[in-house]
N, CA, C and O atoms as CSV, one atom per row, in Angstrom:
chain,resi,resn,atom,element,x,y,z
A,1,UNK,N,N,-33.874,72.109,24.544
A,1,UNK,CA,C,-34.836,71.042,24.699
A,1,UNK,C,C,-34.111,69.701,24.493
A,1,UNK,O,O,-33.490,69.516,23.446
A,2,UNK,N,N,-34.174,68.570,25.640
A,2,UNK,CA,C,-33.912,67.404,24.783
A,2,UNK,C,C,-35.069,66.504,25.464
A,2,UNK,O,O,-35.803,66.561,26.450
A,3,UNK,N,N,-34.839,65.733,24.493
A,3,UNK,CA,C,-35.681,64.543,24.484
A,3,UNK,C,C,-35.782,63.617,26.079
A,3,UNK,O,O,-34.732,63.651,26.721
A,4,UNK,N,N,-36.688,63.001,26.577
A,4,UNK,CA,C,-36.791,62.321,27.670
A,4,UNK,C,C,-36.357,61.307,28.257
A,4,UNK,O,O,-36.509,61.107,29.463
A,5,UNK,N,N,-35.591,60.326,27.240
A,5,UNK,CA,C,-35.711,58.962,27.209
A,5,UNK,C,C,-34.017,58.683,27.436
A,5,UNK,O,O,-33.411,57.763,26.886
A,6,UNK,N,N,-33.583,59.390,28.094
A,6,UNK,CA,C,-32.394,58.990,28.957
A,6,UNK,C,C,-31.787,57.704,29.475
A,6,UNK,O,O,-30.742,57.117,29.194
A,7,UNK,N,N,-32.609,57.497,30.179
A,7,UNK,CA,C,-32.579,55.944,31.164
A,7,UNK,C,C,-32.915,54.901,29.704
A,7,UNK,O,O,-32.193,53.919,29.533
A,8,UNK,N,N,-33.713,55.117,29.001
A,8,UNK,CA,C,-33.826,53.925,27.927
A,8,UNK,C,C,-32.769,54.221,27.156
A,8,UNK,O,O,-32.554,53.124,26.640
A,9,UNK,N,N,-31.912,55.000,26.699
A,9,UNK,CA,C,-31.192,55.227,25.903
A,9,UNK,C,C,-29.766,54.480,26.395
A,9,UNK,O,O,-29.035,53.878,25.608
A,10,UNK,N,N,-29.556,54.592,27.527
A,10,UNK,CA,C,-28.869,54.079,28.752
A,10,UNK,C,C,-28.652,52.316,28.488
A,10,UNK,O,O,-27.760,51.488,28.307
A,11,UNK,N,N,-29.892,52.409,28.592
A,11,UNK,CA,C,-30.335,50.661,28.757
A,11,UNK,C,C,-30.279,50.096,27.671
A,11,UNK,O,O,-30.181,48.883,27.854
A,12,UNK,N,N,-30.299,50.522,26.006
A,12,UNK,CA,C,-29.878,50.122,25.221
A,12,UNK,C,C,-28.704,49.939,24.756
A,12,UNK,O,O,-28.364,48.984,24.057
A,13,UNK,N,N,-27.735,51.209,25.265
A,13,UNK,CA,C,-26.387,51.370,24.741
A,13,UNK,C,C,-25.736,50.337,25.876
A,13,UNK,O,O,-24.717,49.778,25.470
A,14,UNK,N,N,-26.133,50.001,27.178
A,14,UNK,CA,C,-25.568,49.043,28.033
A,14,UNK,C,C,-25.924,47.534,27.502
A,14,UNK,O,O,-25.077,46.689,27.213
A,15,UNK,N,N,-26.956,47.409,27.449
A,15,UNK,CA,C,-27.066,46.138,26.199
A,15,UNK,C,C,-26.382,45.721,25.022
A,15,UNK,O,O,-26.070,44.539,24.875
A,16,UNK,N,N,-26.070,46.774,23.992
A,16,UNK,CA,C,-25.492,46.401,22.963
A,16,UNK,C,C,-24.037,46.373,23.370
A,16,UNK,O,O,-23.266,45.751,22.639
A,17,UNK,N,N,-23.531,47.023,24.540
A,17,UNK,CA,C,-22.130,46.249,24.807
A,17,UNK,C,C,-21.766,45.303,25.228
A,17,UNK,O,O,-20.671,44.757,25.090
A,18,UNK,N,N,-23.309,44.778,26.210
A,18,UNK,CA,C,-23.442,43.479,26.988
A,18,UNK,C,C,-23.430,42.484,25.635
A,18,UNK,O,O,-22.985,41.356,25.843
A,19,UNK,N,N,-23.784,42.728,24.543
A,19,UNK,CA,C,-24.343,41.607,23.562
A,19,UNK,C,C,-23.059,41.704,22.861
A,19,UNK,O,O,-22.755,40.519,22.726
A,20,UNK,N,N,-22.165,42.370,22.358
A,20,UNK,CA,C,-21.058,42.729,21.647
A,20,UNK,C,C,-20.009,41.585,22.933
A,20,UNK,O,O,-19.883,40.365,22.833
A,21,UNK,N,N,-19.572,42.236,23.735
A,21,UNK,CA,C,-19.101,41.698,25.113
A,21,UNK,C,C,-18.926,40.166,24.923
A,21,UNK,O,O,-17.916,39.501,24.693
A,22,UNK,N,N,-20.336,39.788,25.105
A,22,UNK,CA,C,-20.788,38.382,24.733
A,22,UNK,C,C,-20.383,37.582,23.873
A,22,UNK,O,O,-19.947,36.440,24.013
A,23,UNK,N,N,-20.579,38.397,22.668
A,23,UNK,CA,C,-19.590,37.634,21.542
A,23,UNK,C,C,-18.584,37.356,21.328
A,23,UNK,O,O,-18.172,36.333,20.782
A,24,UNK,N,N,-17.860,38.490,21.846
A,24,UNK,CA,C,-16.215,38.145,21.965
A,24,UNK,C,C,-15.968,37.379,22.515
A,24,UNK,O,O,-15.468,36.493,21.822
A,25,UNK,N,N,-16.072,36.975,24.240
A,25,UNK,CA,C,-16.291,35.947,24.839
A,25,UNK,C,C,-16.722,34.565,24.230
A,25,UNK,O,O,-16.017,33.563,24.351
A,26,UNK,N,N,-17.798,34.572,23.640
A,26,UNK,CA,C,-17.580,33.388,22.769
A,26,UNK,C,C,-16.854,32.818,21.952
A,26,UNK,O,O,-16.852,31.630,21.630
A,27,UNK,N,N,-16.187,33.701,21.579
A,27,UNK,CA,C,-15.124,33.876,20.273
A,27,UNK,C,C,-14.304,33.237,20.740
A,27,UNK,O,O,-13.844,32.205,20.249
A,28,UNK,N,N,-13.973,33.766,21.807
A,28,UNK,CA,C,-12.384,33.431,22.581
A,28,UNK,C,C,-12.346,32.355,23.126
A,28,UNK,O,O,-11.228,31.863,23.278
A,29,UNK,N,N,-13.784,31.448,23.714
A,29,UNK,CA,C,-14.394,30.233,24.582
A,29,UNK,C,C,-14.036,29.129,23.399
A,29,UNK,O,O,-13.219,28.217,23.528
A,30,UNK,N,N,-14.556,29.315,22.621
A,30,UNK,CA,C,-14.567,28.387,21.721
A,30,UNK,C,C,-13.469,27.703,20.352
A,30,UNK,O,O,-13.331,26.664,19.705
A,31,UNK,N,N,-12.702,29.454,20.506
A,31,UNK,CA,C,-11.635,29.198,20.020
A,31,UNK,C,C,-10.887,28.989,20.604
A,31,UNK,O,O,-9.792,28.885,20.053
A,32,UNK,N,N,-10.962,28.792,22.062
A,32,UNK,CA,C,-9.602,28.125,22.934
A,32,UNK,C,C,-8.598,29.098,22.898
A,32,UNK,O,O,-7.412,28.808,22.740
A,33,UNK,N,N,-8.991,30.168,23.028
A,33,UNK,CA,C,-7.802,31.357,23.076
A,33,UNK,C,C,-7.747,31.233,24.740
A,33,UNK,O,O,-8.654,30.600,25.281
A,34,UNK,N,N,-6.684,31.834,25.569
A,34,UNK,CA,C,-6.170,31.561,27.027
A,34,UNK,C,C,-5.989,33.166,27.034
A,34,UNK,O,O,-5.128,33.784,26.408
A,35,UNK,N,N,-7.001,33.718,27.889
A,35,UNK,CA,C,-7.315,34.979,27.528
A,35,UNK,C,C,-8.064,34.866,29.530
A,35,UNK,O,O,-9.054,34.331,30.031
A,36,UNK,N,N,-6.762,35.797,30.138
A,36,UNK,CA,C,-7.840,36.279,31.133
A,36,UNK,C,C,-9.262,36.572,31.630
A,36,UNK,O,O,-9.980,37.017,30.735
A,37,UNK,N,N,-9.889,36.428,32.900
A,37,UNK,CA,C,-11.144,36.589,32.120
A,37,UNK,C,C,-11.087,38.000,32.751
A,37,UNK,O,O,-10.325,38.360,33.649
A,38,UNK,N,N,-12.018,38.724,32.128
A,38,UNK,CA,C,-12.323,40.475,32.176
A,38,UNK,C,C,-13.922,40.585,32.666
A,38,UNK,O,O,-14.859,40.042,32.080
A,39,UNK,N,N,-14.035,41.499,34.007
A,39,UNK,CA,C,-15.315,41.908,34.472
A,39,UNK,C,C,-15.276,43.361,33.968
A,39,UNK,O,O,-14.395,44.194,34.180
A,40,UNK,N,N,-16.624,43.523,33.123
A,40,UNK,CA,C,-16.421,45.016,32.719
A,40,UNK,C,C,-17.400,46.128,33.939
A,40,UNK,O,O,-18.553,45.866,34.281
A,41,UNK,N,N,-16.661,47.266,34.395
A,41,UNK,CA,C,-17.612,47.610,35.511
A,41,UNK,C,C,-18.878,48.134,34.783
A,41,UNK,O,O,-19.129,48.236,33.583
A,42,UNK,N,N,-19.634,48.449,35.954
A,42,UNK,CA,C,-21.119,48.616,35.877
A,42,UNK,C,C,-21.258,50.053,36.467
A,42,UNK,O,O,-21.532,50.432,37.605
A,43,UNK,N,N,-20.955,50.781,35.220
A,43,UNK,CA,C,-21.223,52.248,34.943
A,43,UNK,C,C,-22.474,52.650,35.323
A,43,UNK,O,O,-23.186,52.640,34.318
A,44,UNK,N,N,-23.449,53.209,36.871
A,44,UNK,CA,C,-24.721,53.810,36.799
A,44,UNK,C,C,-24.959,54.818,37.264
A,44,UNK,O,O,-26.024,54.964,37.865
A,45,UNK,N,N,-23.953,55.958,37.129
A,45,UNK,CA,C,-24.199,57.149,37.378
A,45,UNK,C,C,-25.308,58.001,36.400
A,45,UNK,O,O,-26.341,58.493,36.854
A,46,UNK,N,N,-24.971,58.065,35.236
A,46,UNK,CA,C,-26.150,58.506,34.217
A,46,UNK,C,C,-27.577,57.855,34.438
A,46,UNK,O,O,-28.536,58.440,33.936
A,47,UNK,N,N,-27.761,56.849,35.053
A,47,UNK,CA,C,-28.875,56.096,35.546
A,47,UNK,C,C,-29.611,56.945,37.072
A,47,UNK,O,O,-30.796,56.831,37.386
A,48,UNK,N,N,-28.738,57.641,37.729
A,48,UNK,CA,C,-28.854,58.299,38.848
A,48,UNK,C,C,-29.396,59.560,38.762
A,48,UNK,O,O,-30.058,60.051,39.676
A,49,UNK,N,N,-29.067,60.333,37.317
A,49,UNK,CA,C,-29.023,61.567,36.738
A,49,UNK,C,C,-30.407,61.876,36.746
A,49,UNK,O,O,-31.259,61.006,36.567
A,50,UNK,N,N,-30.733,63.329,36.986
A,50,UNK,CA,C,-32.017,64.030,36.983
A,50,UNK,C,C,-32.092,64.247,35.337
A,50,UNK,O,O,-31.419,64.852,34.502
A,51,UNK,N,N,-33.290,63.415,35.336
A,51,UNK,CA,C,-33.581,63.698,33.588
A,51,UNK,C,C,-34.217,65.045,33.013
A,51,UNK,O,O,-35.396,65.385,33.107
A,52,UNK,N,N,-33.499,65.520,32.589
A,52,UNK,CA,C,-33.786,67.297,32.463
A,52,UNK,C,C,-34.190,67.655,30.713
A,52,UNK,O,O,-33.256,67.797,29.924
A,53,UNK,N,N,-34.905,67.715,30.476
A,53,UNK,CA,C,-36.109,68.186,29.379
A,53,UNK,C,C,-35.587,69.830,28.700
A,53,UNK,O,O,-35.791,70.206,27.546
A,54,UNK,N,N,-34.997,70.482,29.619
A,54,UNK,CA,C,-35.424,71.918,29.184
A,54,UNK,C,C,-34.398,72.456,30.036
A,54,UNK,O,O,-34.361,72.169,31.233
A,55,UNK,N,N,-33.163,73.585,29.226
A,55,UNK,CA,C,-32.577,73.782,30.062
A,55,UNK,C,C,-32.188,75.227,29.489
A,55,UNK,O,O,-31.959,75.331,28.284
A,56,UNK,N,N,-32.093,76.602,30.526
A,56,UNK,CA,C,-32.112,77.702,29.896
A,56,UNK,C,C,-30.065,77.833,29.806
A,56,UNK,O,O,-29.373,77.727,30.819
A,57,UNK,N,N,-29.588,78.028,28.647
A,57,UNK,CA,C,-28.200,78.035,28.780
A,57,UNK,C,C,-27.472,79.473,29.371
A,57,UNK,O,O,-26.332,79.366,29.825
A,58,UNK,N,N,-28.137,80.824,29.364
A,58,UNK,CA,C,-28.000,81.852,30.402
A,58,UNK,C,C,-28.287,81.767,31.526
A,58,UNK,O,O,-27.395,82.308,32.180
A,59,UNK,N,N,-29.271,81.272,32.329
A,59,UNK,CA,C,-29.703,81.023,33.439
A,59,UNK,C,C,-28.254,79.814,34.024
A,59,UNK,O,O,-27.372,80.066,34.845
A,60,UNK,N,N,-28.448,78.706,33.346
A,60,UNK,CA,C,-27.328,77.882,33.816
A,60,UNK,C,C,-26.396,78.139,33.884
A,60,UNK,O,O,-25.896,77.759,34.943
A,61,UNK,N,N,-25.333,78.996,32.847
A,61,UNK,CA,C,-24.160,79.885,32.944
A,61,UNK,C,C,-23.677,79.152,31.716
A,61,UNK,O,O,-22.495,78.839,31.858
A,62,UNK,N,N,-24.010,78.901,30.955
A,62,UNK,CA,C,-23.164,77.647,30.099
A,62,UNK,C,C,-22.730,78.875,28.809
A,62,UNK,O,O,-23.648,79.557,28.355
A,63,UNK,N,N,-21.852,79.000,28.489
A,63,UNK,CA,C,-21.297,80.342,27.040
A,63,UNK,C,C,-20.793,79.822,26.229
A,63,UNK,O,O,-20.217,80.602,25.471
A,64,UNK,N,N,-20.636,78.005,25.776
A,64,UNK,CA,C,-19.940,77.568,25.146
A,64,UNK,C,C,-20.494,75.870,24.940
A,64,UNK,O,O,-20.701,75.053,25.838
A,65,UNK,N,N,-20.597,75.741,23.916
A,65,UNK,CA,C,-21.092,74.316,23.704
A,65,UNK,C,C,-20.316,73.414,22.422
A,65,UNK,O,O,-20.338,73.662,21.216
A,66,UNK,N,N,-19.643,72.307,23.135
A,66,UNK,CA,C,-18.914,71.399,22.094
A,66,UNK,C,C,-19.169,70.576,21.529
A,66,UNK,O,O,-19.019,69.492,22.093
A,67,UNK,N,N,-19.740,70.568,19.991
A,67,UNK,CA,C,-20.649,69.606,19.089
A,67,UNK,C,C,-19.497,68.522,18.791
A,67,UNK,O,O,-18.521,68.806,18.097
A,68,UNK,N,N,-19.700,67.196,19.401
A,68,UNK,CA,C,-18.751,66.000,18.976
A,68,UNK,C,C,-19.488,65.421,18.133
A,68,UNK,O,O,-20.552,65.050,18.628
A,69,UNK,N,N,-19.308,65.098,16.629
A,69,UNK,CA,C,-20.125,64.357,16.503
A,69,UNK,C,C,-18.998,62.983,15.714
A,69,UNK,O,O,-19.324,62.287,14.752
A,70,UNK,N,N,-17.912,62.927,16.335
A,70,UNK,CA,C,-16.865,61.717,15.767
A,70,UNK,C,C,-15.578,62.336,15.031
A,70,UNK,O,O,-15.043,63.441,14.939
A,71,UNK,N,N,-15.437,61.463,14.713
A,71,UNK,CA,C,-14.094,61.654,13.737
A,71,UNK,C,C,-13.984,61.722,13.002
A,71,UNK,O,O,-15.077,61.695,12.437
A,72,UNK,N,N,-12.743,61.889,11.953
A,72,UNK,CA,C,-12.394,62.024,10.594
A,72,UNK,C,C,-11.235,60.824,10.056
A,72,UNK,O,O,-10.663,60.032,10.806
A,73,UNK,N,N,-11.060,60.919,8.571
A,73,UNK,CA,C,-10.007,59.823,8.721
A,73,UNK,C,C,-8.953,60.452,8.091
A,73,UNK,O,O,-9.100,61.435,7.365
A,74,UNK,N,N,-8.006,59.982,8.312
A,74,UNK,CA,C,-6.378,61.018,7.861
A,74,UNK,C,C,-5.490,59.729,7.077
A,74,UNK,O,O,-5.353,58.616,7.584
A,75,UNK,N,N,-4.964,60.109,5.826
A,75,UNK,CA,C,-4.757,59.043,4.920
A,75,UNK,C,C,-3.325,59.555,4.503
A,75,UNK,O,O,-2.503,59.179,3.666
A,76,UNK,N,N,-3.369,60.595,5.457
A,76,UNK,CA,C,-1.572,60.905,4.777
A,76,UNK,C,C,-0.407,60.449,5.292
A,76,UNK,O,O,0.677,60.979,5.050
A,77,UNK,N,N,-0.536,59.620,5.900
A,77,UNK,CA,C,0.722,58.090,5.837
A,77,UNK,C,C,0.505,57.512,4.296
A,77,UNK,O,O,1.652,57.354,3.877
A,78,UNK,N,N,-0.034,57.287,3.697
A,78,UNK,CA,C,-0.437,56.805,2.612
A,78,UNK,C,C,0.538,57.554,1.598
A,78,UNK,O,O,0.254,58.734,1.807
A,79,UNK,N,N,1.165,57.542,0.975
A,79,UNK,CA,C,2.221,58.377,0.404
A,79,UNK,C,C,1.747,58.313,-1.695
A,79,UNK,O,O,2.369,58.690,-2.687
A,80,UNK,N,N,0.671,57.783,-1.543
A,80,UNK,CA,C,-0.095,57.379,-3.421
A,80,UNK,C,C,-1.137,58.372,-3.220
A,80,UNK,O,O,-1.426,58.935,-2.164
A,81,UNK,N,N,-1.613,58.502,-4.259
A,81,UNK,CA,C,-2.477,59.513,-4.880
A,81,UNK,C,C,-4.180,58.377,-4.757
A,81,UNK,O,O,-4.697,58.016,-5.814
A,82,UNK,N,N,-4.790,57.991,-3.468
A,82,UNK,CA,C,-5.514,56.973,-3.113
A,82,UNK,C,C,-6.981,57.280,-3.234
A,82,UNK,O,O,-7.909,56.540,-3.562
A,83,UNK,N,N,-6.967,58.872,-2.804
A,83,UNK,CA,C,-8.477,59.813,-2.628
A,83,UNK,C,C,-8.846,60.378,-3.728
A,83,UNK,O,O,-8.355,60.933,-4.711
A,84,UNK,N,N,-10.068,60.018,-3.198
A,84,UNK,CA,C,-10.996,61.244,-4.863
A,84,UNK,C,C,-10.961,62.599,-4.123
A,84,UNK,O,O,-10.321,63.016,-3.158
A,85,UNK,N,N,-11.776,63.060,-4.840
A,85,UNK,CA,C,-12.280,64.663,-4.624
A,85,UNK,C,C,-12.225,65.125,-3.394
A,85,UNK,O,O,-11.684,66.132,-2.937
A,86,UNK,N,N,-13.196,63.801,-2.623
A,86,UNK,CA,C,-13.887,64.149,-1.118
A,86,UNK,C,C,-12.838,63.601,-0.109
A,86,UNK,O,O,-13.122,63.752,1.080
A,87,UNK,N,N,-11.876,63.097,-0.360
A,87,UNK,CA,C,-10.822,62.549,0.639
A,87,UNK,C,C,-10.983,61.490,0.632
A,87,UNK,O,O,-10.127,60.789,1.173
A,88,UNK,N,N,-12.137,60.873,0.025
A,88,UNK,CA,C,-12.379,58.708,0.157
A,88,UNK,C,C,-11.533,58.017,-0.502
A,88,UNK,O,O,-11.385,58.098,-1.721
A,89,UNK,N,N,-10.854,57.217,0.313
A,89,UNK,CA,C,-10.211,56.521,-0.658
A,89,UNK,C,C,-10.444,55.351,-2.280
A,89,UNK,O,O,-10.836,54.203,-2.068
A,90,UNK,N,N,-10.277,55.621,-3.175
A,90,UNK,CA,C,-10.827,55.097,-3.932
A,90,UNK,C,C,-10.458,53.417,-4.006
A,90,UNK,O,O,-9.389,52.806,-4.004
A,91,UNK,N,N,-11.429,53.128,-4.052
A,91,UNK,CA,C,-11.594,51.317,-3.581
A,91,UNK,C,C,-12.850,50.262,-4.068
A,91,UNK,O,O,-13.880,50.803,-4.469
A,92,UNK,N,N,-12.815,49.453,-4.054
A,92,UNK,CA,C,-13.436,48.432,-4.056
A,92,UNK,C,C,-13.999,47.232,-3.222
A,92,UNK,O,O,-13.706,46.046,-3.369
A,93,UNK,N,N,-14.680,47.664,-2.510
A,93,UNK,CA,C,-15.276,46.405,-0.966
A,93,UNK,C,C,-13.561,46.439,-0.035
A,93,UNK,O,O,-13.143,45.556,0.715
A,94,UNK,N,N,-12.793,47.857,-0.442
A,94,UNK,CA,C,-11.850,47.493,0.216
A,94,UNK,C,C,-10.368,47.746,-0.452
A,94,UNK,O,O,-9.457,48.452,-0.021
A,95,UNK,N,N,-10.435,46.734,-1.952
A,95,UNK,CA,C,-9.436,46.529,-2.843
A,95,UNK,C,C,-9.099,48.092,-3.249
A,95,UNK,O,O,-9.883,49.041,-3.226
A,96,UNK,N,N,-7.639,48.086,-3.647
A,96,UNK,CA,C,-7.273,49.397,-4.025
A,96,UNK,C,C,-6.626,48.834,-5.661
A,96,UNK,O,O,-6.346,47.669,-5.942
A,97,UNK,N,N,-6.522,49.890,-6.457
A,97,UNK,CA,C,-5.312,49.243,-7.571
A,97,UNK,C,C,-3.793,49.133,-7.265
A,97,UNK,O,O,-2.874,48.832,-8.026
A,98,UNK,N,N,-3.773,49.500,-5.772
A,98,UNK,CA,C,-2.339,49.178,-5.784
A,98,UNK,C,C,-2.373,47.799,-4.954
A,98,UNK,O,O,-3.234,47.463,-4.141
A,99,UNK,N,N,-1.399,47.187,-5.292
A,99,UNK,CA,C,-1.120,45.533,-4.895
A,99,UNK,C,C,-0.996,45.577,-3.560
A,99,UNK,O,O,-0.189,46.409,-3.146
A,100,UNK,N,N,-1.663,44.804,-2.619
A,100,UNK,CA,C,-1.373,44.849,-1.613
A,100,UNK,C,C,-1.870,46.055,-0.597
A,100,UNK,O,O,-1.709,46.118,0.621
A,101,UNK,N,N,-2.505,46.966,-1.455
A,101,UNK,CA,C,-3.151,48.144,-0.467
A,101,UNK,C,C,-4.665,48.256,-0.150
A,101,UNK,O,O,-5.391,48.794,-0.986
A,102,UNK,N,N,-5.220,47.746,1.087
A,102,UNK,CA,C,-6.524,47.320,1.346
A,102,UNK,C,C,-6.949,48.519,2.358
A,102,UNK,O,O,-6.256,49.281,3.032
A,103,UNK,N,N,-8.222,48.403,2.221
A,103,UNK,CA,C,-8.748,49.264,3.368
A,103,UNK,C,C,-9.852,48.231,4.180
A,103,UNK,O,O,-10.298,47.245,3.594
A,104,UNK,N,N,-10.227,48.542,5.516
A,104,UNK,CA,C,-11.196,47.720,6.081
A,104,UNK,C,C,-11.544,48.899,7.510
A,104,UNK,O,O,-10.776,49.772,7.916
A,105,UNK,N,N,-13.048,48.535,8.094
A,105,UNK,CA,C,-13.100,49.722,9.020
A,105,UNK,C,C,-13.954,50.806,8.439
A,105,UNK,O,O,-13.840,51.727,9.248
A,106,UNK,N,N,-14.380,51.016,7.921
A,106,UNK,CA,C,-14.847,52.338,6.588
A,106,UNK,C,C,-16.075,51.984,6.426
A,106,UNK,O,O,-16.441,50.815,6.301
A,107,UNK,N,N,-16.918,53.128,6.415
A,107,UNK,CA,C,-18.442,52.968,5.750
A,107,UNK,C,C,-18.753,52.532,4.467
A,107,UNK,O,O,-18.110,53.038,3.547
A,108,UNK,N,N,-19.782,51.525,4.154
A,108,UNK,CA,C,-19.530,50.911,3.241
A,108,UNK,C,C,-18.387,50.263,2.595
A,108,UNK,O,O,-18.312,50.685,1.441
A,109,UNK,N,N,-17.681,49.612,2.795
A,109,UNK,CA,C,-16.795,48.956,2.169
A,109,UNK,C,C,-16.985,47.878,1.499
A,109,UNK,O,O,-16.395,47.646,0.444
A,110,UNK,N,N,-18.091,46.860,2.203
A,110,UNK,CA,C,-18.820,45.774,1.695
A,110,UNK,C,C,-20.076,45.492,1.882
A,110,UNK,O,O,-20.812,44.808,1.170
A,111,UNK,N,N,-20.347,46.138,3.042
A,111,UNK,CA,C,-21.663,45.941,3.430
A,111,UNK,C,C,-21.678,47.185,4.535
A,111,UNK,O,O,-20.625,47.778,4.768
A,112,UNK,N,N,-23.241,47.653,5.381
A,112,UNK,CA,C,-23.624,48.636,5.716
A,112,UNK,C,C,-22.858,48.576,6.942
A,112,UNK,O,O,-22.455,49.649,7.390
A,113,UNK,N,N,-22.588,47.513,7.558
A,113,UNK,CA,C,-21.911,46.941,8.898
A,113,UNK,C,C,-20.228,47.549,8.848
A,113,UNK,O,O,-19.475,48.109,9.644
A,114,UNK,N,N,-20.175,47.181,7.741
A,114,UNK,CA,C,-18.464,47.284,7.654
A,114,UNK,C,C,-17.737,48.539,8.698
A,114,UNK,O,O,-16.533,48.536,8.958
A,115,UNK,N,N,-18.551,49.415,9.138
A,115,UNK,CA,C,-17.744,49.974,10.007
A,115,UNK,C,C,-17.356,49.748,11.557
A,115,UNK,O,O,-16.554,50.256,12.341
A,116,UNK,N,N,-18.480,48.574,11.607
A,116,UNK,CA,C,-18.776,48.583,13.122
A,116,UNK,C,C,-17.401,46.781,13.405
A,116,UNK,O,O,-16.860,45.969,12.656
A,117,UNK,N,N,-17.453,47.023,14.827
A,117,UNK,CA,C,-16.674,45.485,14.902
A,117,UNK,C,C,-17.025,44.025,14.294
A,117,UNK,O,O,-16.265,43.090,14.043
A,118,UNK,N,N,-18.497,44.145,14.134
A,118,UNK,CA,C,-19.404,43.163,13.737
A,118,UNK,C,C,-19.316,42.662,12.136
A,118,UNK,O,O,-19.792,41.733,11.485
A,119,UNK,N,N,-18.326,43.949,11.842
A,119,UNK,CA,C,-18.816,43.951,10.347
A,119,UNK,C,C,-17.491,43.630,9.222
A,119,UNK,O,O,-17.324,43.107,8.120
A,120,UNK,N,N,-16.574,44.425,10.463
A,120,UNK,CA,C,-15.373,44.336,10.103
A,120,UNK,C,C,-14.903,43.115,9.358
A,120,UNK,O,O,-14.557,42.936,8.190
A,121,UNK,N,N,-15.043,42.019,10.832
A,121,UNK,CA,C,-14.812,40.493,10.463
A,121,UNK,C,C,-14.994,40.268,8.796
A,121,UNK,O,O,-14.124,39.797,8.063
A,122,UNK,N,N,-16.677,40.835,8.272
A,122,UNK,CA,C,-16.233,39.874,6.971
A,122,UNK,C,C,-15.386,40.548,5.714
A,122,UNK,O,O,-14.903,39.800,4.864
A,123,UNK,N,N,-15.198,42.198,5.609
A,123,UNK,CA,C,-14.629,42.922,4.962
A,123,UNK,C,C,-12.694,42.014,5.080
A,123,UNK,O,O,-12.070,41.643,4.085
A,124,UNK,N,N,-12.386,41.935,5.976
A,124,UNK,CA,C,-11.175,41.185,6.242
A,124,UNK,C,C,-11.157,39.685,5.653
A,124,UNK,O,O,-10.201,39.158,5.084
A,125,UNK,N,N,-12.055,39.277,5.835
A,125,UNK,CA,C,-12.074,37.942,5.412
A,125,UNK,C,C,-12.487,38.132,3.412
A,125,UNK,O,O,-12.175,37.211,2.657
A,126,UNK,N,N,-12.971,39.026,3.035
A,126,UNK,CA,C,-13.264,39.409,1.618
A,126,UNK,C,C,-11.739,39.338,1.512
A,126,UNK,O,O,-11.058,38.325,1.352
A,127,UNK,N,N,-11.358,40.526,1.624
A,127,UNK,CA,C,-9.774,41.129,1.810
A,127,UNK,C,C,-8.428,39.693,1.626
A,127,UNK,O,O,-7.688,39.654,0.644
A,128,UNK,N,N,-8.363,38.606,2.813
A,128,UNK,CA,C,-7.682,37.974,2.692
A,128,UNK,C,C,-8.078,36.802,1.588
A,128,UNK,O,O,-7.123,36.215,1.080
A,129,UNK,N,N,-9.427,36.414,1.174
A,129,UNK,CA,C,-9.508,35.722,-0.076
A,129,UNK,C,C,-9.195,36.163,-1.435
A,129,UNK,O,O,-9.161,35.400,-2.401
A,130,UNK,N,N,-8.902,37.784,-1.488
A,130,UNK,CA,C,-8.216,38.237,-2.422
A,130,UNK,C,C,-6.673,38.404,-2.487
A,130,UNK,O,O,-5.934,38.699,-3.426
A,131,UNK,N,N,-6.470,38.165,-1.397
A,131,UNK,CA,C,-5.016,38.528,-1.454
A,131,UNK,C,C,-4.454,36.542,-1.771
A,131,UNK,O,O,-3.394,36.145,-2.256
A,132,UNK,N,N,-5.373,35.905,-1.384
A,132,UNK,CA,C,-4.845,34.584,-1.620
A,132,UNK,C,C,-4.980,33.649,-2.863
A,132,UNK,O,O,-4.615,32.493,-3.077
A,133,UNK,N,N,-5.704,34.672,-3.670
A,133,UNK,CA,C,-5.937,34.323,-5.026
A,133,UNK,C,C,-4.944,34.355,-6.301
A,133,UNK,O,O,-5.351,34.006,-7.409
């Protein structure tokens, strides 16, 4: 069974890159960066797609199904004893006790954002007011 809402799901995730997109572009406009300009194409095949509700996986032939649901993070370049229990690195909005060893990118680090590009920005900017202190 899945859910119906395909084409809206579509239209949101094409938006939030259009709006992400946007920003950078501004970023770069205003900061006078000399930055080619970039047309991103206009992906609408999934827009074309028969929206399918219900699908028998014997009938279709399908014997195998691959659950992605992301990634993991791998810290063994890291050569210190950095992780707790669960593999997280132990930290502070970022800060580590070793001098100079930061993390940024990571769920929660400073705020709920911190993982996304949006969010990054201020975890880095935390980051370099500590290192300039």
């Amino acid at each position: 069974m899945f859910s119906p809402d395909l084409k809206e799901t579509l239209a949101k995730v094409d938006k939030a890159e259009k709006d992400i997109i946007g920003m950078i572009d501004r970023y770069i406009q205003t900061s006078g960066i000399n930055t080619p300009q970039e047309t991103l194409p206009s992906l609408q095949d999934g827009y074309s797609a028969e929206v399918i509700t219900e699908l028998d996986l014997k009938t279709a032939n399908i014997n195998t199904i691959i659950w992605a649901m992301g990634y993991t993070f791998d810290y063994s370049l890291v050569k210190l004893p950095i992780t707790d229990e669960d593999g997280f690195p132990i930290q502070q909005c970022g800060i580590t006790q070793y001098p100079g060893l930061y993390f940024v990118g990571m769920n929660w680090l400073h705020k709920r954002k911190s993982v996304t590009l949006l969010g990054v920005n201020e975890d880095v900017e935390h980051i370099i007011a500590e290192m300039t202190r």
